[in-house]
MARNULUM-712758 format. One record per residue (C-alpha): x, y, z; residue in three letters. Coordinates in steps of 0.05 Angstrom, whole numbers, plus 5000, padded with zeros to 4 digits. Layout:
MARNULUM-712758
XYZALA...
***
This chain:
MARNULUM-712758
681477512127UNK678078102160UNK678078352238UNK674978932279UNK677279292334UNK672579442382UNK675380182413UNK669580592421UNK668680472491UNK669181102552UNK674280732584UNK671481032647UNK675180512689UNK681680842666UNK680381492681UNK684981902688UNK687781562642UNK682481692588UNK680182412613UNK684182672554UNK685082212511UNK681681442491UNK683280872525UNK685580472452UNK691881002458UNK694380812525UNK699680572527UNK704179922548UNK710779832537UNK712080452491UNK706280192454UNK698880412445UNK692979922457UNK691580042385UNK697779912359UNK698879192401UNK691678942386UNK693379142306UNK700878862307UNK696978212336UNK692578122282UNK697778332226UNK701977822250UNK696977202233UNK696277552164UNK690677972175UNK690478692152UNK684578872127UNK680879232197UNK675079642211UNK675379992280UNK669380372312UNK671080982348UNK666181492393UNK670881802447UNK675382382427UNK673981972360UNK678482462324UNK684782292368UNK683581592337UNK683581822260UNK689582302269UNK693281822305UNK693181272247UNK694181752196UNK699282002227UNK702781302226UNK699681132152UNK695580672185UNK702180242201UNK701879982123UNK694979652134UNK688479652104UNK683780082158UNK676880302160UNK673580702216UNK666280612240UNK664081252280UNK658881192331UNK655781842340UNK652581482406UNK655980872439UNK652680302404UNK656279682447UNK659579092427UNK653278782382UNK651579512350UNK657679702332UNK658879082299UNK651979152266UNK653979762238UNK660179582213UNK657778962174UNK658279202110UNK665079202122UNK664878462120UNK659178382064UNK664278092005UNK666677512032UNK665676792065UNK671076752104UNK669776742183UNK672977442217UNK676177562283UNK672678062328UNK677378352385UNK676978912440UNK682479362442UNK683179382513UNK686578642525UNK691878372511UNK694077592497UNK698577122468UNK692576672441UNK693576362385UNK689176682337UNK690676102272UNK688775552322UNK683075802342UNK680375982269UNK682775362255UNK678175012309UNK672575512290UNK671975282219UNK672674552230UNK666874542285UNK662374982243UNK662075522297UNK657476122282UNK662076452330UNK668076142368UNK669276562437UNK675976492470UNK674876442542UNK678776202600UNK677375912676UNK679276572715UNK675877032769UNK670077362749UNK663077802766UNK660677482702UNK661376702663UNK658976472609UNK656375682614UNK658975132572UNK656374362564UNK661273812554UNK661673902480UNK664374622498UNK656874932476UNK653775572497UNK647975422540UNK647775982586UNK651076552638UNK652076712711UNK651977462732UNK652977402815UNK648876892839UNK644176982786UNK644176332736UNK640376262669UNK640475692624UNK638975682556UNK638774952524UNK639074282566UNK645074102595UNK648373622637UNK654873832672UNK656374592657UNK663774952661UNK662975692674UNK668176072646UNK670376772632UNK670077142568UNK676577372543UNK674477902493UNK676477582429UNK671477232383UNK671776852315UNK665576942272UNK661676712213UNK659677272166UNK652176962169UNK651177142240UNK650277892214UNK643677812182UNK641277412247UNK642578122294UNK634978252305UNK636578692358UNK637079472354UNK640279992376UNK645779912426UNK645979182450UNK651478712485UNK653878182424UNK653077592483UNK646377812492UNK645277632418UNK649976982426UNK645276812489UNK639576822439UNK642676442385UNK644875912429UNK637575792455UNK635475682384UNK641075142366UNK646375562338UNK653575292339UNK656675802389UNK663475502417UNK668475592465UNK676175622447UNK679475382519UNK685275972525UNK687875742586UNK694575642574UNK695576322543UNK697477032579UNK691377432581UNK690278112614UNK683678502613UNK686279302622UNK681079612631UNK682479872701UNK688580282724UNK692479702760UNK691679272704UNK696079772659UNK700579812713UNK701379002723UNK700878992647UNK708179412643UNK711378952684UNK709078342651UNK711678702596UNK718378742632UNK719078042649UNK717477862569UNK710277572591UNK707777822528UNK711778182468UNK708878922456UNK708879132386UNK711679682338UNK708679692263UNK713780402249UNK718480112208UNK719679922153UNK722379162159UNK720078732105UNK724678442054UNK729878592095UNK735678012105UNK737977602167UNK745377432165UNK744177402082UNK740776822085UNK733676952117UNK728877452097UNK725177882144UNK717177852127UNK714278222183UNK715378642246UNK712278312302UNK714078732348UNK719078772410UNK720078442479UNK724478832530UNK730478602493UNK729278832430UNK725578802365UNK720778122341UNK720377912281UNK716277412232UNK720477052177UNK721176352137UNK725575902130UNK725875442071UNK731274872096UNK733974742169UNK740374402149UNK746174402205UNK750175042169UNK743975402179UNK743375212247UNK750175502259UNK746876132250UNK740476072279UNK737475602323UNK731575262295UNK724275042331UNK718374672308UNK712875182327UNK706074682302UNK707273882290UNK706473952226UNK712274352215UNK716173822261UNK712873292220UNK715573512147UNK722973682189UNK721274412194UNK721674542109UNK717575152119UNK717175382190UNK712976032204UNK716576312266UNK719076982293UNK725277162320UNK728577692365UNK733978002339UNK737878292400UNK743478552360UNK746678462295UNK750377822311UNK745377502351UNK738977212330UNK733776742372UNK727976412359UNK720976582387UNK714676182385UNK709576572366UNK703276252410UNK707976412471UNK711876802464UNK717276522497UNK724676582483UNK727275862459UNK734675832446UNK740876392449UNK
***
C-alpha cells in the first residue's frame, strides 16, 4: 500500500514557527511533523510515500536524506507554486499509477491515534471512492453526511449547500486523513490549484461513493496554529498520543529471547514503542509479558498471532500497548 504526505503548505498560522523553516519539521515531543505522520503510516505497513514540498522545499529533501529517509521508500513532488490539497495530489498520481490497491492521503500537520487498518478496512468493504475520517468537533467549516454516512454537502458559517437529497444530515469536521481509490485520479477535471473536497463535493453530486469513517473516539489534534503545538507537547506528556522515532535501527532485534522486535513505533514519555508478534500466549509467556487482544479476531483464535506494540521502559520491563489507542494496558 501507498500514502502521501501532504507538506507543502506556508504554514502561515505557525509563524514564527515556520519563518525559517516548514511547518512538516516542527516539532512535538523531540519529534518532527514529518517524522510522526511517516512513523504512523510505517507502522500499519506502509512505506512506500510520496510527499509534496514548496516551502524552503530544500529543508525537506536534506532533512530525509539526512536520516536515509528513516529506511523507507520516499518520493518527493515539488510544487514550484502551491498547488493545494487536490493539485498536488493530481500531480503526484503517477506515483500511484501501478497498482489497485486504495492509498491513504494524510496532512502532515495533525496528528491522531486513528486507526488507519480499520478504516481501510471499512473503505474497501463499502466501495468508497474515498473514505474521509472526520469527527463531531468545533469548527468554521463541516462537511454533511446522510444516514448511510454519504457526502451530500458542506457548511462554511451559516452558509449551507447540499449536494444530493437527503433526509436527516450530521455535520461533521474533517480530520485531514483520507482513504482513496486509485480511480478517482482520472476523475480530477479540475486544474490548477484546487481544494480535493471541492472535487469530493462534485463527485458526491454525481453519485460517487464518498464516505465518512466516524473518528470520534480517537485523539485528534489539528496543529496548525501556535497553541495547538503547545497543547500538542503536553498531550504528549500525559501519553495522549505516542510521538515517533524511525533512527534506529530496531528490527530483528529480541525481547527477553523469546519475542522479536519488527518495528519501531515510536516513544511515549516513558520510553521507546515498539511493534512485534507473538506466535503463542501460553501462561510461561505471560510471565514475561502481559498479553492483550488488540481486534476480536485475535481474541477469537486466543491471541495465536497478535499484532501489538509494546513499551519497553527498561530492560526488565516490558508492557503492552494497543496500537488504535494508544493506551498503556498492563505493567
Amino acid at each position: 500500500m501507498k500514502a502521501m504526505v501532504l507538506a507543502a503548505g506556508l504554514g502561515t498560522r505557525l509563524r514564527p514557527l515556520t519563518d525559517t523553516h516548514p511547518k512538516a519539521l516542527v516539532e512535538i515531543g523531540g519529534r518532527t511533523l514529518l517524522e510522526v505522520t511517516l512513523s504512523r503510516l510505517r507502522s500499519f505497513g506502509i512505506r512506500d510515500v510520496i510527499i509534496n514540498v514548496h516551502h524552503f522545499a530544500e529543508m525537506i529533501v536534506d532533512y530525509l536524506q539526512a536520516n536515509a529517509s528513516f529506511g523507507m521508500r520516499l518520493e518527493i513532488s515539488r510544487e514550484d507554486m502551491l498547488l493545494d490539497t487536490g493539485g498536488g495530489l493530481k500531480k503526484a498520481a503517477w506515483f500511484f499509477g501501478d497498482t489497485a490497491d486504495p492509498f491513504i492521503l494524510h496532512n502532515v500537520d495533525v496528528i491522531s491515534t486513528i486507526e488507519l487498518k480499520s478504516m481501510i478496512q471499512a473503505h474497501i468493504r463499502d466501495g468508497a471512492l474515498a473514505t474521509l475520517a472526520v469527527k463531531p468537533r468545533e469548527s468554521s467549516r463541516y462537511l454533511l453526511f446522510d444516514g448511510h454516512n454519504q457526502l451530500c454537502g458542506r457548511r462554511r458559517g451559516s452558509e449551507t449547500e447540499l449536494l444530493r437529497v437527503a433526509g436527516n444530515v450530521e455535520p461533521l469536521a474533517f480530520c485531514g486523513i483520507h482513504v482513496i481509490s486509485p480511480r478517482l485520479l482520472g476523475m480530477l477535471k479540475e486544474e490548477g490549484a484546487f481544494s480535493i473536497v471541492d472535487a469530493y463535493l462534485r463527485l458526491a453530486a454525481a453519485g460517487e461513493n464518498i464516505l465518512a469513517f466516524r473518528a470520534d473516539q480517537y485523539y485528534w489534534r489539528d496543529l496548525g496554529r501556535i497553541e495547538s503545538v503547545h497543547q500538542a507537547e503536553h498531550d504528549f506528556q500525559q501519553n495522549s498520543f505516542y510521538a515517533v522515532s524511525l533512527k534506529e535501527p530496531w528490527e530483528g532485534k529480541v525481547v527477553e529471547g523469546k519475542y522479536p522486535l519488527l518495528e519501531l513505533l515510536g516513544s511515549s514519555a516513558r520510553g521507546p514503542v515498539f511493534r512485534t508478534e507473538l506466535k503463542s500466549a501460553n501462561a510461561s509467556q505471560r510471565a514475561a509479558i502481559k498479553l492483550i487482544p488488540v481486534t476480536p479476531e485475535s481474541a477469537e483464535s486466543q491471541l495465536s498471532v497478535l499484532r501489538s506494540a509494546i513499551e519497553l521502559s527498561h530492560p526488565n520491563l516490558i508492557k503492552i500497548f494497543d496500537v488504535g489507542q494508544c493506551q498503556i494496558k498492563g505493567g
